[in-house]
C-alpha positions in Angstrom: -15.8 -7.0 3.7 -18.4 -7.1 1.0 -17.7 -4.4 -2.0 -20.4 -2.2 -1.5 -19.8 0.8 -3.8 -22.6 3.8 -3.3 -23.5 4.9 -7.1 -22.2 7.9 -6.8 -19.0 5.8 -6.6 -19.4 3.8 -9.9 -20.9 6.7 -11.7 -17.4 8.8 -10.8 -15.2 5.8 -12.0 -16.9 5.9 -15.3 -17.0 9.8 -15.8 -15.0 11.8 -14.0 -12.0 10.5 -11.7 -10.6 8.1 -13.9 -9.0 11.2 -16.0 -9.8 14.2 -14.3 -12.1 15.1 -17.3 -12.8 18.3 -17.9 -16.5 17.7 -18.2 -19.2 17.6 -15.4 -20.9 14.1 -15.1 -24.3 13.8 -15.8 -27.5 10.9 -14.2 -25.5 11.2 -11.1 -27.0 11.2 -7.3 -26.3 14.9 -6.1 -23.7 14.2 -3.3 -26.3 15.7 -0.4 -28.2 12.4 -1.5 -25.8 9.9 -1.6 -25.0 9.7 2.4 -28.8 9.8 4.2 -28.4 8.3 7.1 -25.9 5.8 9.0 -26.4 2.8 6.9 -25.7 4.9 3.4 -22.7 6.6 5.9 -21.6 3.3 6.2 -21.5 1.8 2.8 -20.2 4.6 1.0 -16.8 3.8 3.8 -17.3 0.5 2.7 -17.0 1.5 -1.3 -13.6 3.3 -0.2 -12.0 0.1 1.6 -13.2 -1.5 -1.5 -10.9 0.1 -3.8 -8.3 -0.6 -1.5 -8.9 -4.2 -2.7 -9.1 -3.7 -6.0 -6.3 -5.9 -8.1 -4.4 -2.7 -9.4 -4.0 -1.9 -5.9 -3.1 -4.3 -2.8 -5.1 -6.9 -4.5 -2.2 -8.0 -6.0 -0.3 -4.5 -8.6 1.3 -2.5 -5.4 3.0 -6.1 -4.2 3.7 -7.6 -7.7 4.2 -5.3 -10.7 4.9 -2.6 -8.5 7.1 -3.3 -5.6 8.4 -6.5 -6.2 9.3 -6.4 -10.5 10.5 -2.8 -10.2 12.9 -4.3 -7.6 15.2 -6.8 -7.2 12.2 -8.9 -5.2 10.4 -10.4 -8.4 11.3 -11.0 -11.7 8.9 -11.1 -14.4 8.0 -15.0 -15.8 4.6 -14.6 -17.4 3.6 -13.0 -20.4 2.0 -9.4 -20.2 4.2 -7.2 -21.9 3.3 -4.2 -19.5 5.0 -6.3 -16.6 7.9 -7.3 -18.8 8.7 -3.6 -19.0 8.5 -2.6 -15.4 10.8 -5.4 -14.7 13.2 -4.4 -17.5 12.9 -0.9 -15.8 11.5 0.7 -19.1 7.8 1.8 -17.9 6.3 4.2 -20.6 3.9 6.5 -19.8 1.5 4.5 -21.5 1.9 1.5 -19.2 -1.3 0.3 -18.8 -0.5 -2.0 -15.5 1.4 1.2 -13.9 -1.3 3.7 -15.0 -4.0 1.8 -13.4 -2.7 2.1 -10.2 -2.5 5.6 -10.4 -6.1 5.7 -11.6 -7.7 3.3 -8.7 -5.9 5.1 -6.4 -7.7 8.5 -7.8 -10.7 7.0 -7.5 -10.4 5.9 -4.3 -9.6 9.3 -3.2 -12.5 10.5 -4.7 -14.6 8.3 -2.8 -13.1 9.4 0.6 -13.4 13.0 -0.3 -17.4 12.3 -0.7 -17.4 11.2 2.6 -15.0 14.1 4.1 -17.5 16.2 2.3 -20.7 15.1 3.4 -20.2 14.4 6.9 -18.2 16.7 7.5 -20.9 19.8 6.5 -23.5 20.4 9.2 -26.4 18.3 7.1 -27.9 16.0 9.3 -28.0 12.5 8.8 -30.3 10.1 10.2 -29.1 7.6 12.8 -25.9 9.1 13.0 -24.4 10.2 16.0 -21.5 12.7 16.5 -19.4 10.2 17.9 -20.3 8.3 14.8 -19.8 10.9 12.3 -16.0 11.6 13.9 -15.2 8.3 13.9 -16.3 8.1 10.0 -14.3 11.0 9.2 -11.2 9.6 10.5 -11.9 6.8 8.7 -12.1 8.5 5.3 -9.0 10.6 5.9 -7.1 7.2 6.7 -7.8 5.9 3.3 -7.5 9.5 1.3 -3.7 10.4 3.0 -3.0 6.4 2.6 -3.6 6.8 -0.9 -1.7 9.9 -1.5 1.0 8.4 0.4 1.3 5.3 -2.2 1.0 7.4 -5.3 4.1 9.2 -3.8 6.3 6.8 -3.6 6.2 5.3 -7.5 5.6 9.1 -8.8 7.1 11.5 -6.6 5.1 15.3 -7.3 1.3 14.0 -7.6 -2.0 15.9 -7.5 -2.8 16.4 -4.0 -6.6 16.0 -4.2 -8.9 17.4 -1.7 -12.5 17.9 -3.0 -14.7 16.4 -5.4 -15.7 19.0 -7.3 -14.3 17.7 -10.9 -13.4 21.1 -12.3 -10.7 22.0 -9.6 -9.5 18.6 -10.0 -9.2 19.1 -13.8 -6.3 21.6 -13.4 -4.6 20.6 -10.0 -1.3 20.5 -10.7 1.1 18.4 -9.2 2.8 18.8 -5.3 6.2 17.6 -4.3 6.9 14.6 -3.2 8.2 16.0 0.5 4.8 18.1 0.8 2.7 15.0 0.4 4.7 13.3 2.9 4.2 16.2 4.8 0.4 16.4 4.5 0.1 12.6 5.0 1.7 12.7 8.2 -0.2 15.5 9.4 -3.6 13.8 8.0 -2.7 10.6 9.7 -2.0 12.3 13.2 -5.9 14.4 12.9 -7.5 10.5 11.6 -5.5 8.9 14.5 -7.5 11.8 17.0 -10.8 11.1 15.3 -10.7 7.6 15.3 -9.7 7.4 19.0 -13.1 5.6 20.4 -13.0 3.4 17.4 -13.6 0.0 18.1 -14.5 -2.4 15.5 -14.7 -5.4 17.9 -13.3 -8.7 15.6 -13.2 -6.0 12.9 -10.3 -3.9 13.9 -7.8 -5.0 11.6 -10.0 -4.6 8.8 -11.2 -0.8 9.4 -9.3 2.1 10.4 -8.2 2.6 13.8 -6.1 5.2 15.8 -3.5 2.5 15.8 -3.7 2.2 12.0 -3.3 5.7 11.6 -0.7 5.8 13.5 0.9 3.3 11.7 0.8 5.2 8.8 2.2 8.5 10.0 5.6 6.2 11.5 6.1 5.0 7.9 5.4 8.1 6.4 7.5 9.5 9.1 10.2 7.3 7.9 10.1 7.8 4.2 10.3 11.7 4.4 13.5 11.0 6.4 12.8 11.7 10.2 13.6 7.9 11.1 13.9 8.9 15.2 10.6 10.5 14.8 9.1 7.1 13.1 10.7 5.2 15.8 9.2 7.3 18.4 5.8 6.4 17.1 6.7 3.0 16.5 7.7 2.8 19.7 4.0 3.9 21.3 2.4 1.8 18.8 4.7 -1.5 20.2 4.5 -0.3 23.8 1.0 0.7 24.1 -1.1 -0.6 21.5 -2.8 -3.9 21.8 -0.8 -6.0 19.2 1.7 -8.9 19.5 3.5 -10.9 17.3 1.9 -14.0 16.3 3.8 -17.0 17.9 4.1 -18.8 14.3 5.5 -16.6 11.0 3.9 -18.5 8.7 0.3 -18.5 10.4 0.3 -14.9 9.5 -0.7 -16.0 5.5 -3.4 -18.5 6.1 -6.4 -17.5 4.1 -8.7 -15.2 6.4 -6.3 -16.0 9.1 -6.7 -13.5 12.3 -3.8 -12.0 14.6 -3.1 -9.8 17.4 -0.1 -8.6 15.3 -2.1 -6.9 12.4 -2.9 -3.3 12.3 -4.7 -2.8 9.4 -5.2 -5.8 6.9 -7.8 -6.0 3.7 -9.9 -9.0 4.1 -10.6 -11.0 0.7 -13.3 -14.2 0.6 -14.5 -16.5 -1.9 -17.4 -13.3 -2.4 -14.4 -10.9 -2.5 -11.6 -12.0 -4.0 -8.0 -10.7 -5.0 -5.7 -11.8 -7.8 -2.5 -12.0 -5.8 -2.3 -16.1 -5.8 -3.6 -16.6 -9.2 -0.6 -14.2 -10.7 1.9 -16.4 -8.2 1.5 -19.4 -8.2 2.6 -22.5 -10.8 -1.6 -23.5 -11.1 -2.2 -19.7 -11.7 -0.4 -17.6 -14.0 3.3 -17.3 -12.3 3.5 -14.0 -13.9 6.1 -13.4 -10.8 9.5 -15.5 -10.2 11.5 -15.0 -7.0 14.1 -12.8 -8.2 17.6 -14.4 -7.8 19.0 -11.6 -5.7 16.6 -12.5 -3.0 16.9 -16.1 -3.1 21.1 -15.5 -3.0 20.5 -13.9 0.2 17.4 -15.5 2.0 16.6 -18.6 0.5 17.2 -20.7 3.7 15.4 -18.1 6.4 12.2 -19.8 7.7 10.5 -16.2 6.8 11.4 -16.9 2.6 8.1 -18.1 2.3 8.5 -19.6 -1.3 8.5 -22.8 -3.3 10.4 -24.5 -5.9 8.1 -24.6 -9.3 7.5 -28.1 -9.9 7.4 -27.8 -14.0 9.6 -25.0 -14.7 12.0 -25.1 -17.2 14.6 -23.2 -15.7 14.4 -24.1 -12.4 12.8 -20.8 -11.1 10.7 -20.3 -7.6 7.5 -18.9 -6.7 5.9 -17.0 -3.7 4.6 -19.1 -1.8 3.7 -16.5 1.2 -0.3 -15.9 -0.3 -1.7 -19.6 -0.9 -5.2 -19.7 -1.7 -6.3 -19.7 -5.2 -9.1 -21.9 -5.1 -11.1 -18.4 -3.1 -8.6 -15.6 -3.5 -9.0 -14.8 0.1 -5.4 -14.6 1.4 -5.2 -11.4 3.7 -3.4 -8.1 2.0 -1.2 -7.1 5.1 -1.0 -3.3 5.1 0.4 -2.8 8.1 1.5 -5.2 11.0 3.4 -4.9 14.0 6.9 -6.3 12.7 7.2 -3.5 10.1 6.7 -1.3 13.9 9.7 -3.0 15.4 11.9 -2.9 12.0 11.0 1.2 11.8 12.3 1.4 15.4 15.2 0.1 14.6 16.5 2.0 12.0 15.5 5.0 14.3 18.3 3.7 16.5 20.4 2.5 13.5 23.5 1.0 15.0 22.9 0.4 18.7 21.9 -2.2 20.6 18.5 -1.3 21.0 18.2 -2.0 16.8 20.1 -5.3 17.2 17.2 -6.3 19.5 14.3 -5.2 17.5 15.9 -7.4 15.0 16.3 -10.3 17.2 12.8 -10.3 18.6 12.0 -10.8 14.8 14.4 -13.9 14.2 13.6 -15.0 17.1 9.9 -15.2 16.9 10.7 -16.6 13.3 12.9 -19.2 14.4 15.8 -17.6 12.6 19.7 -17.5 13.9 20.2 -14.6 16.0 21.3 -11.5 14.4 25.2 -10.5 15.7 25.9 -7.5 13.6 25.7 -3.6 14.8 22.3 -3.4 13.4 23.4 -0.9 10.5 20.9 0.7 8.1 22.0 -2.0 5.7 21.5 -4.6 8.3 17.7 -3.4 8.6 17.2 -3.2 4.9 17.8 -6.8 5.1 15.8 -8.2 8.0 13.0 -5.8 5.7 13.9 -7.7 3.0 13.2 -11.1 4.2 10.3 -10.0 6.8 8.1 -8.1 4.6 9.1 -10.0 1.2 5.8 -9.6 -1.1 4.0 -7.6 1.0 4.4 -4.2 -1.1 7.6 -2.7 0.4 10.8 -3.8 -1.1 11.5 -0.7 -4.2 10.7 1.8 -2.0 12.8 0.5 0.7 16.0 0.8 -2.2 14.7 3.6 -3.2 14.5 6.1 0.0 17.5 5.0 0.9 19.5 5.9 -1.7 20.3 2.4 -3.1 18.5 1.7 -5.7 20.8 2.4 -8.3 23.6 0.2 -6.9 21.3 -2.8 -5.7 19.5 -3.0 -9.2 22.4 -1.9 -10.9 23.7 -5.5 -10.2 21.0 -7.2 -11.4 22.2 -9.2 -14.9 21.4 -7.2 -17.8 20.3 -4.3 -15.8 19.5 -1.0 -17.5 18.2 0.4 -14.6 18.7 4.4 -14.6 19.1 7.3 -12.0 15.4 8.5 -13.4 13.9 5.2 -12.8 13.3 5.3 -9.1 10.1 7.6 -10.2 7.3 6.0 -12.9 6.3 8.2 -15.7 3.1 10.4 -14.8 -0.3 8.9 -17.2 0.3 10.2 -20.6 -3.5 10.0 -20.7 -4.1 11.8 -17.6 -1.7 14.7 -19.1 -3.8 14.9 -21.8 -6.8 15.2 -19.7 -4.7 18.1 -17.8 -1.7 19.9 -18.9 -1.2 21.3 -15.3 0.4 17.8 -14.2 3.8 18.5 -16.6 6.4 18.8 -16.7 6.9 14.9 -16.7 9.3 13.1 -14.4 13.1 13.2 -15.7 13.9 10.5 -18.2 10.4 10.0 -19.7 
């Protein structure tokens, strides 16, 4: 999907949504102008996808820096200093690799709030149709509640940001991490209902669908706590959507590869790259090691897609799961259907029907079958293994309750009860005093 970001877009990153600034932007196109007809429609959607992309989000920070070193799934090997202390578990609030996650995903927000805006009035836009327009919106909420949903989880209480004008969102204070989830899951249930006749055609798994949004209200679901609610729409995602497991694990991470068993997966080419492989791998910057903890526990399942660095000194591994560094245009897998089947089983946590789920996994992986009861802890680690490096693994630890104890084990470990939340952007709370008090132990 090309990056095509409407002005209004690039004139917001610069001046306003970056910091919440407190002054209006100026030489901007007056939002009534910036959507005019389908096409514009269109590309400004196309601007918001984008930022999905973007490197501080899943182009590569949200599965490196983020999930992986804050857990026990990476461990840091390169040289930025900012990803040497989010593996040490000592992020300031100056951390310029966390902070720009939270930023992107603030502009990003801002972009899907133009569109909510715009086509969502009565103005009329040219070569739009109703059906059109509905669809659209759906689309936009997809991205603006997935966005929320992701600052959640590393920050806990986060501006919940609704409009565009800049001067509310220069004193929105933060919500609680519960009432995001909340919203989210009631934004994903109205996008699945817009985005009903959706049909992208070879597209689908690249834009928003019902099914994506669906997708994300089962994991959202899961994270606020209602597992056999998650499991319930897991369940009519498996049983009714059109998705199946691809026959071959490993075919799921060839560059650009297609499959029936991705929902919703951001396309990268040689014109739209991410930085995922060159931060991985030995001929890029291998600013990520397999952490040891993972390699103790799944180094010989078919699914621990990772490799043996050929020159490394001490003997270390590297992902191996995104491949392509001579295009960067390995798939970033948002949601698929095996994450489905792994949220319905811990729904039914410690019955048969879990042991199953499990086993269709291992199965289609060519794994031993699974013979345990299928415990929460038995879950957590048929997640570990089947979504390693896609963006999963510290808030899997962490909504659980286990993150203290799992990277409380790590060697050297400092990790503290306070560090299952990053600090809030000291620059953003100088931008806005209404985002304090700051998270505990910063």
């Amino acid at each position: 999907m090309k990056k095509l970001i409407i002005f209004l877009s690039v004139v917001i990153t610069m001046s306003a949504c970056e910091e919440f600034v407190t002054k209006e932007p100026v030489d901007l196109i007056l939002t009534e102008n910036a959507i005019i007809d389908a096409a514009s429609a269109d590309q400004a959607l196309l601007g918001a996808y984008s930022r999905l992309q973007v490197d501080n989000l899943f182009g590569h920070n949200i599965i490196g820096s983020h999930a992986g070193l804050l857990s026990d799934e990476l461990t840091h090997s390169g040289s930025f200093p900012t990803f040497a202390e989010m593996d040490a578990n000592d992020v300031g609030s100056s951390n310029v690799s966390s902070d720009d996650v939270w930023r992107d995903a603030y502009i990003g927000i801002f972009q899907a709030n133009n569109v909510l805006e715009i086509l969502g009035s009565e103005a009329e836009i040219g070569g739009l149709t109703d059906a059109m327009r509905q669809v659209h919106l759906g689309e936009a909420r997809f991205v603006r509640a997935l966005l929320h949903f992701i600052v959640a989880n590393f920050w806990g209480a986060v501006p919940q940001v609704e409009t565009t004008d800049v001067v509310a969102n220069s004193t929105v204070a933060r919500t609680p991490q519960a009432d995001i989830y909340s919203w989210v899951i009631s934004e994903a249930a109205a996008a699945a209902t817009e985005l009903a006749a959706a049909d992208w055609g070879a597209n689908n798994q690249y834009r928003a669908t019902q099914w994506a949004a669906l997708a994300l209200q089962a994991r959202a679901l899961l994270y606020s706590g209602d597992a056999s609610g998650a499991a319930a729409v897991a369940d009519n995602i498996i049983t009714n959507g059109p998705f199946s497991l691809e026959a071959d694990y490993d075919d799921l991470f060839v560059a650009s590869a297609q499959s029936d068993e991705f929902i919703f997966v951001l396309f990268n080419s040689v014109q739209d790259q991410n930085e995922i492989t060159f931060q991985f791998l030995p001929d890029g910057r291998f600013e990520y090691a397999v952490g040891p903890q993972f390699l103790a526990a799944h180094q010989n399942d078919p699914r621990a897609l990772i490799a043996l660095h050929p020159s490394d000194a001490q003997g270390r591994y590297h992902v191996n799961k995104y491949r392509d560094l001579a295009n960067g245009a390995d798939n970033s897998p948002v949601f698929r259907l095996a994450e489905m089947y792994l949220i319905r089983a811990e729904g039914n946590a410690g019955t048969a029907a879990a042991v199953a789920d499990i086993n269709t996994l291992r199965t289609r992986a060519g794994a031993p079958a699974f013979t345990g009861s299928g415990t929460i802890d038995d879950i957590l680690n048929e997640r570990f293994i089947e979504l390693s490096f896609e963006g999963h693994r510290f808030q899997d630890i962490v909504r659980t309750g286990r993150a203290e104890a799992i990277m409380g084990a790590e060697p050297g470990s400092n990790f503290a009860p306070t560090d299952v939340l990053l600090p809030v952007p000291q620059r953003d709370i100088d931008q806005n005093q209404f985002l304090l008090p700051q998270n505990a132990g910063y």
